[in-house]
C-alpha positions as CSV (number, residue, x, y, z in Angstrom):
1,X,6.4,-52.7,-16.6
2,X,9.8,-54.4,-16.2
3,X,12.5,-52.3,-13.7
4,X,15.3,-51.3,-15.3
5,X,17.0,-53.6,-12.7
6,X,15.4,-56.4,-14.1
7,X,15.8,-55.8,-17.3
8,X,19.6,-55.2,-16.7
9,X,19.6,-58.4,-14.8
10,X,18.2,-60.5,-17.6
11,X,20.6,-58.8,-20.3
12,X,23.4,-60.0,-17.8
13,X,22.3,-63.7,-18.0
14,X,22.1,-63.7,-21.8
15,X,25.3,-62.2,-22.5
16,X,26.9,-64.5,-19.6
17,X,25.2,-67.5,-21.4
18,X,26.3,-66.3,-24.9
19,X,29.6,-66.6,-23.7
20,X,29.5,-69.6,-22.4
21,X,28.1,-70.7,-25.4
22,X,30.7,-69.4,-27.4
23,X,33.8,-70.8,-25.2
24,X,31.8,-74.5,-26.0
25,X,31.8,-73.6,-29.4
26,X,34.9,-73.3,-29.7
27,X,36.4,-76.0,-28.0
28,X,37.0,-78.9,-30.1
29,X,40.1,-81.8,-30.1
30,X,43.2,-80.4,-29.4
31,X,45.6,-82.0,-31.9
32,X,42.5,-80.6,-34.6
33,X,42.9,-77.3,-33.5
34,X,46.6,-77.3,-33.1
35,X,47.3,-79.4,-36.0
36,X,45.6,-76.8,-38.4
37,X,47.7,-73.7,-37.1
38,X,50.7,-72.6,-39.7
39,X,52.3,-70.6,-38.4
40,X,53.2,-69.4,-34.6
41,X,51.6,-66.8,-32.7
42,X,53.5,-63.4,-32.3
43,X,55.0,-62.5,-29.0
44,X,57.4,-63.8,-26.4
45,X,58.1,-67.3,-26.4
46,X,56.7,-69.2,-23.6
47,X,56.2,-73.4,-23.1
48,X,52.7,-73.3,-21.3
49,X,51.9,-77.2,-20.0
50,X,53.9,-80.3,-19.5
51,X,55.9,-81.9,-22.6
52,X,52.8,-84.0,-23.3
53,X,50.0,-81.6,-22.4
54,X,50.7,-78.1,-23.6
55,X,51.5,-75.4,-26.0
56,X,53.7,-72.8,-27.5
57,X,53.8,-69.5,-27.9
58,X,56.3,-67.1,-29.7
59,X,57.9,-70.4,-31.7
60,X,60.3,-70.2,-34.2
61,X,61.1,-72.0,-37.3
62,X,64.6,-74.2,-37.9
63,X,65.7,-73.4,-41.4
64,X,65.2,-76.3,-43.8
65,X,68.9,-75.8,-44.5
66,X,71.8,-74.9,-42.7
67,X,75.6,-75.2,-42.9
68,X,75.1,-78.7,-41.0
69,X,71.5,-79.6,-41.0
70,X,68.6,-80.5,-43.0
71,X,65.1,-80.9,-41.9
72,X,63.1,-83.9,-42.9
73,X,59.5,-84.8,-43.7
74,X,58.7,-81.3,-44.0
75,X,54.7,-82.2,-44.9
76,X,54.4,-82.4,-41.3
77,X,55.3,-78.6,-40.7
78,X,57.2,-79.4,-37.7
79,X,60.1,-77.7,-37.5
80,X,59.4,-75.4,-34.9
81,X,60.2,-75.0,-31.3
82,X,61.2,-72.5,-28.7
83,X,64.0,-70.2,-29.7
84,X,66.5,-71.7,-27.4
85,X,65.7,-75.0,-28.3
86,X,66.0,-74.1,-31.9
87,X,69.5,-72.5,-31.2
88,X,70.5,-75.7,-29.5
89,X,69.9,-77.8,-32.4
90,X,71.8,-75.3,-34.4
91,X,75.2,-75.4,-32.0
92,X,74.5,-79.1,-32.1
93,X,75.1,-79.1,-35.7
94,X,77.9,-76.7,-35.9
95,X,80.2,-78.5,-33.0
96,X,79.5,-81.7,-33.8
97,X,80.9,-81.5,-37.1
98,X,83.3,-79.0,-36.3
99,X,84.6,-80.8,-33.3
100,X,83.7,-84.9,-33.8
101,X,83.5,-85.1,-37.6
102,X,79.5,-85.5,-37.5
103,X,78.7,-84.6,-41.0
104,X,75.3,-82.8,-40.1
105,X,72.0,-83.5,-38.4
106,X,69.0,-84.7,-40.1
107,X,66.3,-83.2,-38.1
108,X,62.9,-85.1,-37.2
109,X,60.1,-83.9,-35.7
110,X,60.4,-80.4,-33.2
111,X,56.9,-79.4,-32.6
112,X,54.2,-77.7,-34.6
113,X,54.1,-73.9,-34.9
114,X,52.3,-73.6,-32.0
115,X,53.0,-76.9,-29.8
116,X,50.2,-78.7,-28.7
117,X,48.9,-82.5,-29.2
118,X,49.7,-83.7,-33.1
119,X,47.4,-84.8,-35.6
120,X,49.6,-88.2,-36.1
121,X,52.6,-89.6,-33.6
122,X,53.9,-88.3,-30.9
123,X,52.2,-87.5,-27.5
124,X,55.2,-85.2,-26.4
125,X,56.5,-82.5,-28.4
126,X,54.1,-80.0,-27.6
127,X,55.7,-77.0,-25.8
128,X,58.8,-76.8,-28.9
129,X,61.3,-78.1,-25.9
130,X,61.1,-81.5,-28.0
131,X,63.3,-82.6,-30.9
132,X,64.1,-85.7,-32.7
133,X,67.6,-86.2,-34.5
134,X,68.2,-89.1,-36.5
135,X,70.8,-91.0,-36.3
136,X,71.8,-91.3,-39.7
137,X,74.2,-89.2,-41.0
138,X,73.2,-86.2,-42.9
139,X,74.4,-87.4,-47.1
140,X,77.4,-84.6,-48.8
141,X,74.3,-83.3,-50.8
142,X,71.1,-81.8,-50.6
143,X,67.8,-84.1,-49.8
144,X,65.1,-83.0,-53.1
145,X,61.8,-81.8,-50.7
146,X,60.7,-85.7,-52.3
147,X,63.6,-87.8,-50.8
148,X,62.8,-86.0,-47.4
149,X,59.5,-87.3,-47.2
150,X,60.6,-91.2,-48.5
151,X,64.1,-91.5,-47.3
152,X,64.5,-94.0,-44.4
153,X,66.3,-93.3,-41.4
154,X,68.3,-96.8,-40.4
155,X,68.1,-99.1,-37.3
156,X,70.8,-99.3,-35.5
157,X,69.2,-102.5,-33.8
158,X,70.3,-106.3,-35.2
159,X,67.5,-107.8,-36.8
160,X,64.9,-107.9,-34.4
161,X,66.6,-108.0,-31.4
162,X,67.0,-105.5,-28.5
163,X,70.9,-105.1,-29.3
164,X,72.9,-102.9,-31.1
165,X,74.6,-104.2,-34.6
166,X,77.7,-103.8,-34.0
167,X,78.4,-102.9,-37.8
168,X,75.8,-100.2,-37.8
169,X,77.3,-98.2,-34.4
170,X,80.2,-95.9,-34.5
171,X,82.0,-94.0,-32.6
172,X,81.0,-90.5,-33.9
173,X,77.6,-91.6,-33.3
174,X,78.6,-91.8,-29.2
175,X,80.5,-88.5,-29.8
176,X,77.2,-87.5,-31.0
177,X,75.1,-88.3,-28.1
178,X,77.9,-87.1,-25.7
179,X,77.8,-83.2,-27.8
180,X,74.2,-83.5,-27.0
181,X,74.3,-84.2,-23.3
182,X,77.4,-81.7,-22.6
183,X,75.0,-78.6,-23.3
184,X,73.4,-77.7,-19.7
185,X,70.2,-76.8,-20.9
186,X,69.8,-80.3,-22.2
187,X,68.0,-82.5,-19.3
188,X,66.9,-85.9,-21.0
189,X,68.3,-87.7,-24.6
190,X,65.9,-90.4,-25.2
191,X,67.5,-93.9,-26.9
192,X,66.7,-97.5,-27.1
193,X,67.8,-99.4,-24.1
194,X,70.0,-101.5,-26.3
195,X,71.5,-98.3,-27.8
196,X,71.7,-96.9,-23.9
197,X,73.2,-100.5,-23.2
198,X,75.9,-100.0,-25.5
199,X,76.9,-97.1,-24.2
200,X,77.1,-98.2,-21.0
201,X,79.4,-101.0,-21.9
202,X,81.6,-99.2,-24.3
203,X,82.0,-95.4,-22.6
204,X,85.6,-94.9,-20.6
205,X,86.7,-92.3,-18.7
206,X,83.8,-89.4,-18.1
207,X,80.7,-91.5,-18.1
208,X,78.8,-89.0,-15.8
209,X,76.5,-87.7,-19.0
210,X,75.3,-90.8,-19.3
211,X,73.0,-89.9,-16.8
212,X,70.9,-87.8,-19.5
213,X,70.7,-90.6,-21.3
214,X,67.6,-92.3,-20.8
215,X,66.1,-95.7,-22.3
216,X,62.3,-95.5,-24.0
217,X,60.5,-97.3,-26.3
218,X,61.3,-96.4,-30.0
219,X,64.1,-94.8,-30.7
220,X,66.3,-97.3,-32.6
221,X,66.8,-95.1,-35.6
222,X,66.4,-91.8,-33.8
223,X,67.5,-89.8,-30.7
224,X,64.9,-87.7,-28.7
225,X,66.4,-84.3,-27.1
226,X,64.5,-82.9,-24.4
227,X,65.4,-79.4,-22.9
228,X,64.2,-77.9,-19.7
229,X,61.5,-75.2,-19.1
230,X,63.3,-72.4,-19.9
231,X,63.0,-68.6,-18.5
232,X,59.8,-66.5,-19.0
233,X,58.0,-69.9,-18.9
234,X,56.4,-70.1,-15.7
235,X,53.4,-72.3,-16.6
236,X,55.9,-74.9,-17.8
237,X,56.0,-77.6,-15.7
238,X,59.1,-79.4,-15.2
239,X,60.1,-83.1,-15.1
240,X,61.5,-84.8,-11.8
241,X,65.5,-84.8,-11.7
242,X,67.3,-87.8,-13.0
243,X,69.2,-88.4,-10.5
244,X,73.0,-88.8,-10.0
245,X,74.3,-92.7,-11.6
246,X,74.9,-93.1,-15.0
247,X,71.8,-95.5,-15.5
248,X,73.5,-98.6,-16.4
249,X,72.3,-100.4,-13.2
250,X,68.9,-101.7,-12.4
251,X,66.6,-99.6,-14.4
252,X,68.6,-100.5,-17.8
253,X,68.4,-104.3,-16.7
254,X,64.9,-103.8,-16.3
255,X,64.0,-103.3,-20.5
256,X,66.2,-106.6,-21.0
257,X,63.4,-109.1,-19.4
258,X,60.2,-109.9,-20.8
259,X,57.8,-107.1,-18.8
260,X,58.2,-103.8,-20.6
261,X,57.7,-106.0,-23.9
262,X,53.9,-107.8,-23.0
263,X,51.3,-107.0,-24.5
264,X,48.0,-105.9,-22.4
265,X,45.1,-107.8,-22.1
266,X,42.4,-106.7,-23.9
267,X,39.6,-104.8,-21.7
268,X,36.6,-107.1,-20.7
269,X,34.9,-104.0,-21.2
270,X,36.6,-102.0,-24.0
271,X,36.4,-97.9,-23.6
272,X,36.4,-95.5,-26.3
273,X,39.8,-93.9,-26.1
274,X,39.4,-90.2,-24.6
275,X,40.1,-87.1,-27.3
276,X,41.9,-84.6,-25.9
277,X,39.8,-81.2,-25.9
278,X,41.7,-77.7,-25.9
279,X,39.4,-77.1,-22.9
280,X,42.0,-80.2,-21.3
281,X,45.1,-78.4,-21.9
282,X,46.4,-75.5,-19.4
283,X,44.0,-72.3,-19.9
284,X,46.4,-70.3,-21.7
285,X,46.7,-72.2,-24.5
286,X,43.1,-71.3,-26.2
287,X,44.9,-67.7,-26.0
288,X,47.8,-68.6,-27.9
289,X,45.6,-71.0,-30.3
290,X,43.8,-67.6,-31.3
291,X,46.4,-65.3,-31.2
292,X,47.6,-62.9,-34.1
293,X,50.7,-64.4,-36.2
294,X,53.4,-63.0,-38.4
295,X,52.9,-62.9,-42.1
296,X,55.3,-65.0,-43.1
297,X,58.0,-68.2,-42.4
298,X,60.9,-66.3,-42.8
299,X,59.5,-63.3,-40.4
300,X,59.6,-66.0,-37.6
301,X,62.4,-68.4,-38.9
302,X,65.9,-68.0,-36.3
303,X,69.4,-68.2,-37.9
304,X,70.2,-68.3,-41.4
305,X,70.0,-71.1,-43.2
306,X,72.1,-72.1,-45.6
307,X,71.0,-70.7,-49.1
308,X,72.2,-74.0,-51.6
309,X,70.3,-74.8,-54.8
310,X,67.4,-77.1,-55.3
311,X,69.3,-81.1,-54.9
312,X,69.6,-82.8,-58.3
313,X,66.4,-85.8,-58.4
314,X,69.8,-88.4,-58.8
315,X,69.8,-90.6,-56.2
316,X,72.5,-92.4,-57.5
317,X,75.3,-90.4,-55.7
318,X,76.7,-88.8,-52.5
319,X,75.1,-90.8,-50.4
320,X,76.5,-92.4,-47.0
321,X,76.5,-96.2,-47.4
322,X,74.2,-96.4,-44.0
323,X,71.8,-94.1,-45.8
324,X,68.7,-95.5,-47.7
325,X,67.2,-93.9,-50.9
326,X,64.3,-93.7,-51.8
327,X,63.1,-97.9,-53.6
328,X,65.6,-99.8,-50.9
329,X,64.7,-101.6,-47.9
330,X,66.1,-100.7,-45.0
């Protein structure tokens, strides 16, 4: 006869090894997993992780359309981010071309509905803290759901140098930046060291936002908007201060020699790039990866977007000049 203690005991191990079993079973590559979710989980928003190794939870959805925005590439389903990141795009829009004559944003990539690593593109991105503005000017009309996936944004590099064209920069586009930087809760704006390098030879007077203004890889066509963690986020882990200078020193002089442009060496020894398993991320997000979520976009979506009619399919008209259509080159 087996005691009841035993018995118990070897119950215990089987449901303790079911589990385990289970919590392997259901770990698999992050960006997968992430990348399959459509919609947000329920509850208050929190940024769980680093910018580049995390999750979201409680997300919102920028409307497609607003008063002065439109979202682009919206196959990717990335519009969303943390509600106060999604307000700050939304004030973006609304002073810039209220006070600076921007005519609207066109909105990249925010983060997916519920952050974490992307199937394609960016390592970042992944606690909706993240967004990327282009830098092309948002057209008089409506972008048809086609010309937002096939519409260009334009460089604002000359040819294939690390310099600003002088033809291609403006002025609003530095008022642009400098909207973006004034907001508090803004701590980085990611540029092209030739676009930070114009800045710092052309801004008079206040320079002192300059400091948010930081010079990365990328970002000729584009700017990156990084907010910090924000309240009721206390698993999200912040970035080190920038610092005091405007950046226009050293460090910037740095991107204009020949190091931060070499290519590696290949590996004697090549090794199989490492997947990213949901088991690597912070502990919390396997929670919000199965959590319950609404029924619906618009349940989740914050603001009102501007209800306009379907864009005609002409190309033809309303365009800005530095705007591509869809069948030119950029």
């Amino acid at each position: 006869m087996i005691s009841k203690t035993l018995l118990s005991f070897a119950v215990g191990i089987l449901v303790s090894l079911a589990s385990t079993l289970n919590a392997v079973a259901e770990d698999g590559p992050a960006k997968r997993l992430f990348g399959s979710q459509s919609l947000p989980s329920l509850g208050a928003p929190q940024s769980t992780g680093f910018y580049a190794k995390g999750c979201l939870a409680g997300g919102v959805a920028l409307p497609v359309d607003g008063p002065a925005w439109q979202v682009m590439r919206l196959s990717r389903n990335r519009n969303w981010g943390h509600p106060r990141m999604i307000a700050l795009l939304e004030r973006l829009a609304r002073d810039a071309f209220a006070k600076d004559g921007w005519p609207g944003l066109l909105v990249g990539d925010i983060s997916q509905p519920r952050g974490g690593p992307m199937l394609t593109g960016h390592a970042s991105h992944q606690v909706g803290l993240d967004a990327d503005i282009w830098l092309t000017p948002m057209p008089k009309r409506r972008f048809t759901n086609q010309e937002r996936e096939t519409v260009e944004a334009k460089s604002m590099l000359q040819g294939d140098t690390l310099f600003v064209d002088p033809d291609k920069w403006s002025a609003s586009r530095t008022a642009l930046l400098k909207r973006a930087a004034s907001y508090p809760e803004v701590e980085r704006i990611f540029v092209h060291p030739g676009i930070k390098k114009k800045l710092c030879d052309g801004v008079q007077g206040d320079r002192s936002w300059l400091n948010k203004v930081r010079p990365y890889w990328g970002h000729y066509y584009h700017f990156h908007v990084r907010i910090k963690c924000q309240p009721g986020s206390p698993e999200c882990k912040a970035q080190e201060p920038t610092g005091t200078d405007d950046g226009c020193g050293k460090p910037l002089a740095w991107w204009f020699t020949d190091e931060p442009w070499k290519k590696a060496p290949p590996p004697k020894n090549p090794v199989k790039p490492k997947v990213m398993m949901l088991s690597d991320l912070p502990k919390l997000c396997a929670q919000i990866l199965n959590a319950p979520g609404p029924k619906s976009v618009e349940e989740v979506t914050l603001g009102v977007g501007a209800k306009v009619p379907q864009a005609s399919t002409d190309t033809s008209q309303d365009f800005p000049e530095d705007v591509p259509v869809p069948g030119q080159k950029p």
